[in-house]
C-alpha positions in Angstrom: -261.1 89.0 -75.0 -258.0 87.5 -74.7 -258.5 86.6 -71.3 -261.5 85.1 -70.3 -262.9 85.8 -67.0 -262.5 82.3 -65.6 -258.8 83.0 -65.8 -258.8 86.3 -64.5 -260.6 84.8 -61.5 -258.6 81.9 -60.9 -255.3 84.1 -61.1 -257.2 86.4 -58.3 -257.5 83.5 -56.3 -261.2 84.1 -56.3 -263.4 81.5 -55.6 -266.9 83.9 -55.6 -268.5 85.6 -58.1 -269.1 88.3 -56.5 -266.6 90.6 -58.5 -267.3 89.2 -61.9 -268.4 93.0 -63.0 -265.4 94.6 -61.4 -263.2 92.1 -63.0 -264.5 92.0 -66.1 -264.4 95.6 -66.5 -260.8 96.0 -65.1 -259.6 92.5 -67.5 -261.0 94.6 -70.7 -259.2 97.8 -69.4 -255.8 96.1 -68.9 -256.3 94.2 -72.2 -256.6 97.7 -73.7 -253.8 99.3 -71.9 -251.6 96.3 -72.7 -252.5 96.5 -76.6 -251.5 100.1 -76.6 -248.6 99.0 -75.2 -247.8 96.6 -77.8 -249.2 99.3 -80.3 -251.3 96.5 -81.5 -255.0 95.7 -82.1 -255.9 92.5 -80.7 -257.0 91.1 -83.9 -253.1 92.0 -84.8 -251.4 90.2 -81.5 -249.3 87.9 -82.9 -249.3 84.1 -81.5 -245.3 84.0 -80.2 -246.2 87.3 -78.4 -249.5 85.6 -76.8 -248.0 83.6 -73.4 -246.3 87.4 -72.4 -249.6 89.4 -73.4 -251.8 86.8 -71.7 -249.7 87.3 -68.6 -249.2 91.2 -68.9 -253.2 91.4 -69.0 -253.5 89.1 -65.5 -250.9 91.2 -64.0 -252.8 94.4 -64.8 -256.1 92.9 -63.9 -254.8 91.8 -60.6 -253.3 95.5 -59.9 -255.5 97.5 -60.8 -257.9 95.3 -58.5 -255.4 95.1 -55.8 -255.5 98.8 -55.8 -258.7 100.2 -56.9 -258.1 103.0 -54.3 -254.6 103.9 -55.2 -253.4 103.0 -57.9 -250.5 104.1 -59.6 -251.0 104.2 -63.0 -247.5 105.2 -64.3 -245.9 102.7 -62.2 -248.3 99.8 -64.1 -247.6 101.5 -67.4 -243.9 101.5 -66.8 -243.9 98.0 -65.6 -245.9 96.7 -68.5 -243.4 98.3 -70.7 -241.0 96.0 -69.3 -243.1 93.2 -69.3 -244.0 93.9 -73.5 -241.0 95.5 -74.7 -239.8 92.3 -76.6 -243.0 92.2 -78.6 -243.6 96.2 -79.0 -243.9 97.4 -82.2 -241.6 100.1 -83.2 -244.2 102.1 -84.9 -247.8 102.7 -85.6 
């Protein structure tokens, strides 16, 4: 992961542990989503483009736990976009 879990948590403003499941499931779907974003494999992310990924992945995390109930996913895809488009790959 290229988050940990303590981070996630601390970014959530989460003081419990409560969640840990949740956000552990959600922090390795955004890390996912934010790869395939990058068109990279995290093996592949290169360190300049780590402090934007990093903070992509927390952003993610914390919307798509903000709004388990309605989330709209090509709102977060189009704002993660933005986020990663310096580091995007132009291909495959």
């Amino acid at each position: 992961m290229l988050v940990s879990l303590d981070d996630a948590r601390e970014f959530l403003r989460m003081d419990g542990q409560e969640d840990d499941g949740v956000i552990a499931s959600l922090l390795a779907a955004a890390e996912t989503l934010c790869l395939d974003v990058l068109r990279l494999k995290g093996e592949e992310a290169p360190d300049a483009a780590m402090p934007v990924l990093r903070t992509a992945i927390l952003y993610a995390t914390a919307y798509l736990y903000e709004h388990r109930e309605e989330a709209d996913h090509a709102r977060l895809l189009l704002t993660l976009r933005a986020l990663l488009a310096g580091e995007r790959k132009e291909e495959f």
